[in-house]
C-alpha positions in Angstrom: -155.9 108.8 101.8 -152.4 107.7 103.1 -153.6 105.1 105.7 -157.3 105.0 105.0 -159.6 104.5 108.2 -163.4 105.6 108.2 -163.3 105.5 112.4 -164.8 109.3 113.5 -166.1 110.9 116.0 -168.3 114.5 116.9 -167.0 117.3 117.5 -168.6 119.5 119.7 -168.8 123.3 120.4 -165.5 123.5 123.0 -163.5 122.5 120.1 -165.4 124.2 116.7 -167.5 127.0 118.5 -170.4 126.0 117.5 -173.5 125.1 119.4 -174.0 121.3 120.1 -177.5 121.9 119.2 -176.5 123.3 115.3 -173.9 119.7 115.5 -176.9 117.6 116.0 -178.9 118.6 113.1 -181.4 115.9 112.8 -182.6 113.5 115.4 -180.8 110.0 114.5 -183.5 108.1 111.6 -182.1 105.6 110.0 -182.6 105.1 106.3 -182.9 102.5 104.2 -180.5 101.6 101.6 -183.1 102.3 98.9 -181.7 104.8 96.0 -181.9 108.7 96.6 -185.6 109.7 96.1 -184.7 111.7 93.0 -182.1 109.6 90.6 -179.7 111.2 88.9 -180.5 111.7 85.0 -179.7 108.5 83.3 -177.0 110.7 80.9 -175.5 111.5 83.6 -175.2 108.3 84.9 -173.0 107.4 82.3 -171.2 110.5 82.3 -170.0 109.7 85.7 -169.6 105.9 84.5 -167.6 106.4 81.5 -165.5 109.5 84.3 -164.9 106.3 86.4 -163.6 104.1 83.9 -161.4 106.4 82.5 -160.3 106.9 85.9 -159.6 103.3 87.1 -158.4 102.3 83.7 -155.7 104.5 84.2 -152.8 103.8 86.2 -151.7 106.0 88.5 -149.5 104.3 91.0 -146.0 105.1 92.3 -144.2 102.5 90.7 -145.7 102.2 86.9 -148.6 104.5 86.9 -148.8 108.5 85.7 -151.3 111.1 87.9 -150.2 113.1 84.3 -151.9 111.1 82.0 -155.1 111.1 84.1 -155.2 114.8 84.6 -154.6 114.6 80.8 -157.6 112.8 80.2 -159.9 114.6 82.2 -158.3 118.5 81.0 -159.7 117.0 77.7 -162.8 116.4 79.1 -163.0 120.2 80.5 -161.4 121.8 77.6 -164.1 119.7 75.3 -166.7 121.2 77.3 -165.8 124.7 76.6 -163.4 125.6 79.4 -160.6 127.9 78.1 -157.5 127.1 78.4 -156.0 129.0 80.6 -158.6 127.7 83.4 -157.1 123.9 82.9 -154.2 123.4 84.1 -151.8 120.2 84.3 -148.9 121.0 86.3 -146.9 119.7 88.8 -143.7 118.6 90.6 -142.5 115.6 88.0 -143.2 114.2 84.5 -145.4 111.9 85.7 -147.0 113.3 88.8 -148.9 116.2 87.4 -151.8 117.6 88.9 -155.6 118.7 87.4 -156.3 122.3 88.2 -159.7 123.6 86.9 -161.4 127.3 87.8 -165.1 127.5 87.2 -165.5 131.1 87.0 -168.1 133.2 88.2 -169.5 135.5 85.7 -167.5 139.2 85.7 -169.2 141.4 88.5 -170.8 138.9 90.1 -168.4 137.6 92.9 -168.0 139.8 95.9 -164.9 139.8 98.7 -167.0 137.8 101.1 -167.4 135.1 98.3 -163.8 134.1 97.9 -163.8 130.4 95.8 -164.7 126.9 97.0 -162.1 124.4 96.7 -163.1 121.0 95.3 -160.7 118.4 96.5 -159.7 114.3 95.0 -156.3 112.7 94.7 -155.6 111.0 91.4 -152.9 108.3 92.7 -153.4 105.0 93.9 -152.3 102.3 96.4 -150.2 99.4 94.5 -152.1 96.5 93.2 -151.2 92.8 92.1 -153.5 91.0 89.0 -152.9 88.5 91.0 -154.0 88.6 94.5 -157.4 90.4 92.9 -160.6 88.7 91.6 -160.7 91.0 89.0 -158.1 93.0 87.2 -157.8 96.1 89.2 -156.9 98.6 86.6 -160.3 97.2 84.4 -163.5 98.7 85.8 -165.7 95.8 86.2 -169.3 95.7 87.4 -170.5 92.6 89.3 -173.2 92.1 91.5 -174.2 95.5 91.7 -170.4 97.2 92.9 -167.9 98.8 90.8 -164.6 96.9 91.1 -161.3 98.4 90.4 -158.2 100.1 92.4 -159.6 103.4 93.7 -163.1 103.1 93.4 -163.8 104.3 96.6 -160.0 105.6 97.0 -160.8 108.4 95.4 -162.1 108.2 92.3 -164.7 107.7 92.6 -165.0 110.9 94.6 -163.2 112.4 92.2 -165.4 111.5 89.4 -168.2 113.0 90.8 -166.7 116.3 91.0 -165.7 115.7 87.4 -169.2 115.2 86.6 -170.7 117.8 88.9 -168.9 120.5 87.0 -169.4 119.6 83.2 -172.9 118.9 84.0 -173.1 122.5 85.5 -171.0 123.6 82.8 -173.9 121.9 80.2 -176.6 123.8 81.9 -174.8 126.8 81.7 -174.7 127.4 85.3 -173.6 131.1 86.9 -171.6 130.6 90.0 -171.6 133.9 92.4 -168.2 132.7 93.2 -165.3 131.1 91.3 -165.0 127.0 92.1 -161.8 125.4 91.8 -161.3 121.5 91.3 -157.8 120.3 92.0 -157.0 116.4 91.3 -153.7 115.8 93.0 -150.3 113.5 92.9 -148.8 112.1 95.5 -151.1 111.7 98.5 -150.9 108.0 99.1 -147.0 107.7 99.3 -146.4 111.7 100.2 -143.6 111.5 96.6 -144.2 115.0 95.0 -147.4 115.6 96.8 -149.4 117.7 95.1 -151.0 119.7 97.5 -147.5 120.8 98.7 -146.5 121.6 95.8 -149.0 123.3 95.0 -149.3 125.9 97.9 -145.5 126.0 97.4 -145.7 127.0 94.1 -148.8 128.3 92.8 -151.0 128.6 95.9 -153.0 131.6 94.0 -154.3 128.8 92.0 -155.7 126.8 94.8 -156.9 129.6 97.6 -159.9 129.4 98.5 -162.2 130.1 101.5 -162.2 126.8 102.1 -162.0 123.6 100.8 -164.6 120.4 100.2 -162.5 117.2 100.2 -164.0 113.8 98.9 -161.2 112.0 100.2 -162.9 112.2 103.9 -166.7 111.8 104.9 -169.3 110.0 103.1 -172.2 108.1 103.8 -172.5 104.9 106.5 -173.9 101.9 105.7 -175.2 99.4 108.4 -176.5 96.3 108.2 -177.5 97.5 104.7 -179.0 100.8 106.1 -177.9 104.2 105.6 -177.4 105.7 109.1 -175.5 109.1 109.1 -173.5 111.2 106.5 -170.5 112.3 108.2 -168.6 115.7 107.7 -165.1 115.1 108.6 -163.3 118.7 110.0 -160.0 116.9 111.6 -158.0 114.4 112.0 -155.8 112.1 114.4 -152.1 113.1 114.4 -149.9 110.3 112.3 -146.5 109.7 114.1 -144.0 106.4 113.5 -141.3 105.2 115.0 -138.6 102.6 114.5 -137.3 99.9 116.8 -133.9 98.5 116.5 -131.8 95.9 118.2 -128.4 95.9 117.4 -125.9 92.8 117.9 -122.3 91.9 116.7 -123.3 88.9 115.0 -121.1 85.7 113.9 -121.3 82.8 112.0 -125.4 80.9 112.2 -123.4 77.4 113.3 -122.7 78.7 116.6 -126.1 80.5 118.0 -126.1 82.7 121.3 -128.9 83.7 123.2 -128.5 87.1 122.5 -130.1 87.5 119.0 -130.9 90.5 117.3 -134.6 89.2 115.7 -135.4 87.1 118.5 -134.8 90.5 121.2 -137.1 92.6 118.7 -139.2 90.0 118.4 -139.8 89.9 122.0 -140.4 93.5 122.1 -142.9 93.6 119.6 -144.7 91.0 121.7 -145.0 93.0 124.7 -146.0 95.7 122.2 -148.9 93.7 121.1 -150.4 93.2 123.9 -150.3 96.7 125.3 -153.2 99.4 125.0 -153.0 102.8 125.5 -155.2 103.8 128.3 -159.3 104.7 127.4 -159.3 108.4 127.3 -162.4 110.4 126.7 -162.8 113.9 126.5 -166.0 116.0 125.7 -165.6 115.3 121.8 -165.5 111.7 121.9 -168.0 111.3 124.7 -170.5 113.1 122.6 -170.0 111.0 119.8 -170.8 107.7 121.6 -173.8 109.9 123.1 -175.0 110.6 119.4 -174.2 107.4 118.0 -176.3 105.6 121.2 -179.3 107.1 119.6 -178.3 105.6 116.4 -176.9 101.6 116.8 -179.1 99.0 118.3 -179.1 96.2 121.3 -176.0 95.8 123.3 -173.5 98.3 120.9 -175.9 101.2 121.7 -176.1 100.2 125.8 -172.1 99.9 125.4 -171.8 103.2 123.8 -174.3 105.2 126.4 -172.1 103.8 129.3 -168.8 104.6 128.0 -169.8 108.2 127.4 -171.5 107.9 131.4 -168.8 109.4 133.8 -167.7 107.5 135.7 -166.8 105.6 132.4 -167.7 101.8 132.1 -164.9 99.9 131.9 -166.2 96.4 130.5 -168.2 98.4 128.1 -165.0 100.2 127.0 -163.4 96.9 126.6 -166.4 95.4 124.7 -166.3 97.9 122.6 -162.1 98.1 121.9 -163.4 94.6 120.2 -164.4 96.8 117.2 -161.2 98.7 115.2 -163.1 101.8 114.3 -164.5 102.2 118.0 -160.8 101.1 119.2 -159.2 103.9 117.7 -161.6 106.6 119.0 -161.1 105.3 122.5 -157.3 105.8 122.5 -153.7 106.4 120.8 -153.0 103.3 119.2 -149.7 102.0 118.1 -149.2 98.6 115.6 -146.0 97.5 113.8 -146.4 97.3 110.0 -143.1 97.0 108.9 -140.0 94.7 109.5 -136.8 93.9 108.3 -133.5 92.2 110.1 -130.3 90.4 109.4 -128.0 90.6 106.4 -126.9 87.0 105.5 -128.7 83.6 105.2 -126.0 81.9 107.4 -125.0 84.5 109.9 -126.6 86.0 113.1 -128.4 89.4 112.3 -126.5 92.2 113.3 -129.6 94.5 113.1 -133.3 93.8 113.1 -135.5 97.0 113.1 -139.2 97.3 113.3 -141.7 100.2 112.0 -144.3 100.7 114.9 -146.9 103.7 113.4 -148.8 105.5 116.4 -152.3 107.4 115.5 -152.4 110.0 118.6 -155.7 111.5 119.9 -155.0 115.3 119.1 -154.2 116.5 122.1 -151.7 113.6 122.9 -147.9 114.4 123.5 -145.6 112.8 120.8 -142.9 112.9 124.1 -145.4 110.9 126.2 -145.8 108.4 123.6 -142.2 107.6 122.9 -142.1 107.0 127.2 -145.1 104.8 126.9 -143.1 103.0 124.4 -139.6 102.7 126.1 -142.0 101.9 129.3 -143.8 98.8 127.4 -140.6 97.5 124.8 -138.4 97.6 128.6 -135.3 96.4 127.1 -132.4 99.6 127.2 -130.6 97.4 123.9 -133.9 98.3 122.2 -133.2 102.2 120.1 -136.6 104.1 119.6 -136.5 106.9 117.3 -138.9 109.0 115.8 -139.2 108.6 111.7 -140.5 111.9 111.1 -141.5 114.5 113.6 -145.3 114.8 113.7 -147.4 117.5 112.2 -150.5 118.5 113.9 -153.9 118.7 112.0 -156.0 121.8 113.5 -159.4 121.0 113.1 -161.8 123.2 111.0 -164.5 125.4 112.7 -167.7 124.4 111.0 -169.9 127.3 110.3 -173.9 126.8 110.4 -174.3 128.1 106.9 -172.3 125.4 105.5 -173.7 122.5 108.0 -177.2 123.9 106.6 -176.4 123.7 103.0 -174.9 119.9 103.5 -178.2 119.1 105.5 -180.5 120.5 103.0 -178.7 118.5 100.0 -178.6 115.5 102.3 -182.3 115.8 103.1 -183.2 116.7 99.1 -181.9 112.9 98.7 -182.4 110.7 101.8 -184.3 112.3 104.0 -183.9 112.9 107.7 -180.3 111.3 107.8 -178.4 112.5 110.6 -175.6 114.7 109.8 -172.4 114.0 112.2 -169.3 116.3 112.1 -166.4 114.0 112.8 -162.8 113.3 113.1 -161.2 110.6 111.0 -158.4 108.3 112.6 -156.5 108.1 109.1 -154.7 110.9 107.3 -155.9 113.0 103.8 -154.4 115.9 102.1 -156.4 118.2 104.1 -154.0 118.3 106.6 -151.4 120.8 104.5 -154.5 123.1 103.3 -155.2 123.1 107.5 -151.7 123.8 108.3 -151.6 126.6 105.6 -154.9 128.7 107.0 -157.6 127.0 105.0 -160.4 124.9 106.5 -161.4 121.6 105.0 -164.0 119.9 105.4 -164.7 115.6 104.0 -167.7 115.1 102.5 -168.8 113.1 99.9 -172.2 111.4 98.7 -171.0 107.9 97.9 -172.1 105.6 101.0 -169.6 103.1 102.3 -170.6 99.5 104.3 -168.5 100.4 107.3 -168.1 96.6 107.9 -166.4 96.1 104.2 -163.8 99.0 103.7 -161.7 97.7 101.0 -159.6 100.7 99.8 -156.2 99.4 99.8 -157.2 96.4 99.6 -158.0 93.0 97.8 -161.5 93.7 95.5 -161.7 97.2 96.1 -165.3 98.5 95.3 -168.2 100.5 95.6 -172.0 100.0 95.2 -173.5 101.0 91.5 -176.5 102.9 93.3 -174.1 104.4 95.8 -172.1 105.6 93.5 -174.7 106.9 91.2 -176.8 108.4 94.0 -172.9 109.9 95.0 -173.1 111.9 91.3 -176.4 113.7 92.3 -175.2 114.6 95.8 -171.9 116.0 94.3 -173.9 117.7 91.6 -176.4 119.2 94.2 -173.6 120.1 96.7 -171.2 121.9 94.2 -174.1 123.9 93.2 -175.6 125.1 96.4 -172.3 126.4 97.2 -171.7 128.3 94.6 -175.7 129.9 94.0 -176.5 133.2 94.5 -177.8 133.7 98.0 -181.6 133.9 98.2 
């Protein structure tokens, strides 16, 4: 995802219109990080290892990499397995930023109006990555310790590999859909350059329709303390918005230094910036998360979280709380500088230094409020703040019982009663132009994630072996049950 961050929260029946008893599906039993009760096959095992390697061992970043000569690979792999042609597709917006479409068709007769297709979602491109700030080359799959290393595992493809998997195995058995599934592997979602999903409800949306759409790029399994503890459905997301700071100045010569200095004023700014927070603002949505996840952490957290979700709220637990990122962010908007640049010559006073500050607002905050909030903190008039981009809301996705039923009854076939949370991610995916364009979207995937070692984007990127391999059977089982005849 663009700025990857696992932080969610519940969503509850004033915003989805559904029942908050069909939300809380299970009572909260935590599991143990043992393997899914039924394995997947050991061939397919190495089906979805060999997917993965391909996958990682290709490189599809910005600067040097090719989304095309991934989708290549894997079109071979579908075409191999007796796909015709016409229902794999490469295409896309540039030579080297091509797009996987596949269609899985239901047999003739057999797919009804009310069964429009299911849209299986993964990006292909990756965050950059330096041989040497790694461990491990990033672009080898390496297994160590009982993780797969290598750029993307878990961002995505290792989610995309399983819906790779899920559909040749499927394919093998010679499974019958009663409605057409589509897989799309997509360009562009990391740096938003020929984005694939654009372009492709741009250009040929017919390809991609669908009644909605299951995205692996969201979701997933939570690991705690080495315990499983919830598989989260994500159905929206926070709203991204950026804005630049800039302090102008005439400049001179560096031998003769004035108080009024371009970096040093910006500087100074970013410093009151830093230590402002946005105010603690909870609503019925993010109260009943920290109601549901109370039932679910232990000790102090779980006290912490039952009085923050208490009206009137508990400050000092809010505060205790804020300590964690992933808590931080559901509590409020939250603005951080991640970009800088300033001055134009080694021996002369800058003339312009200029921040990036990039704001993730709560859903129903005002981009206008915001941009006060900041002019009210920075409080310096020689300071410029501009929007980069207008914001582009997310609507979330109304979650229907029949599909929470289907997720819990996969989820249960595996790991028995896990709680299933609907939730809102604080980071930004691809669903968020399938949203805007009609179509619901909904993050799931079966590969479980230690929520206190994200590393997508990061140094050592991984995933657990067993996760991953227990993520091939849930894919496998999901994909299926979507697409079976009704009983």
């Amino acid at each position: 995802m663009h700025r990857r961050s696992r932080a969610a929260f519940t969503l509850r029946h004033a915003a989805f219109g559904v029942s908050l008893g069909l939300l809380m599906l299970t009572r909260a039993t935590t599991v143990g990080a043992q393997g899914a009760r039924s394995a997947a096959p050991a061939a397919y095992r190495q089906l979805g290892r060999d997917l993965l390697r391909e996958l990682i061992e290709t490189n599809t970043t910005q600067s040097s990499g090719s989304t095309t000569a991934a989708a290549e690979r894997m079109a071979a792999r579908f075409r191999a397995a007796g796909f015709p042609a016409g229902d794999v597709q490469v295409i896309g917006a540039g030579e080297r930023s091509k797009n996987l479409v596949v269609r899985y068709r239901a047999p003739a007769g057999r797919t009804g109006r009310a069964r429009k297709p299911v849209l299986l979602l993964a990006h292909l491109d990756v965050v950059e990555a330096r041989r040497v700030d790694w461990t491990v080359d990033p672009f080898v799959l390496t297994e160590q310790g009982g993780f797969y290393y290598g750029r993307g595992t878990l961002d995505v493809k290792g989610g995309a590999a399983t819906l790779v998997a899920a559909l040749l195995r499927l394919r093998q058995e010679g499974f019958a859909p009663d409605r057409d599934l589509v897989l799309a592997l997509t360009a562009g979602e990391e740096t938003g350059v020929e984005n694939g999903v654009q372009w492709l409800l741009a250009n040929h949306r017919d390809l991609i329709d669908a009644e909605y759409c299951v995205n692996v790029d969201a979701g997933g399994g939570e690991i705690v303390k080495g315990k499983r503890t919830a598989l989260d459905v994500q159905a929206a997301e926070k709203v991204y918005l950026s804005f630049t700071l800039t302090a102008r100045n005439p400049g001179g010569h560096s031998s003769l230094p004035v108080k009024d200095n371009a970096i040093y004023r910006l500087a100074a700014a970013l410093d009151r910036l830093s230590r402002y927070e946005f105010p603690v603002r909870l609503n019925d949505i993010t109260r009943a998360y920290f109601e549901r996840m109370a039932g679910i952490a232990q000790g102090p957290v779980a006290a912490d979280m039952r009085a923050v979700a208490r009206t009137p709220l508990d400050a000092a637990a809010a505060r205790r709380l804020s300590a964690s990122p992933l808590y931080n962010a559901l509590l409020r908007t939250t603005c951080v500088a991640t970009q800088l640049e300033g001055g134009h010559a080694e021996n002369a006073l800058p003339q312009m230094a200029r921040a990036v500050v990039n704001c993730r607002m709560l859903p129903d905050e005002s981009p206008r409020e915001v941009q006060h909030t900041l002019d009210r903190v920075v409080a310096d008039a020689g300071i410029e703040i501009d929007t980069v981009a207008a914001p582009v809301p997310s609507p979330p996705s109304p979650l229907t019982p029949e599909l929470l039923r289907t997720i819990e009854r996969v989820t249960q076939s595996l790991w028995g009663k896990l709680p299933i949370v609907p939730v809102m991610e604080t980071g930004a995916t691809d669903g968020l132009f399938l949203r805007n364009a009609g179509m619901p979207v909904y993050g799931v995937t079966g590969i479980f994630y230690d929520v206190d070692d994200v590393r997508a984007h990061g140094k050592d990127e991984r995933i657990g072996v067993a996760e991953f391999n227990d993520g091939l059977e849930f894919a496998y089982r999901l994909v299926k049950a979507l697409a079976s005849p009704a009983r």
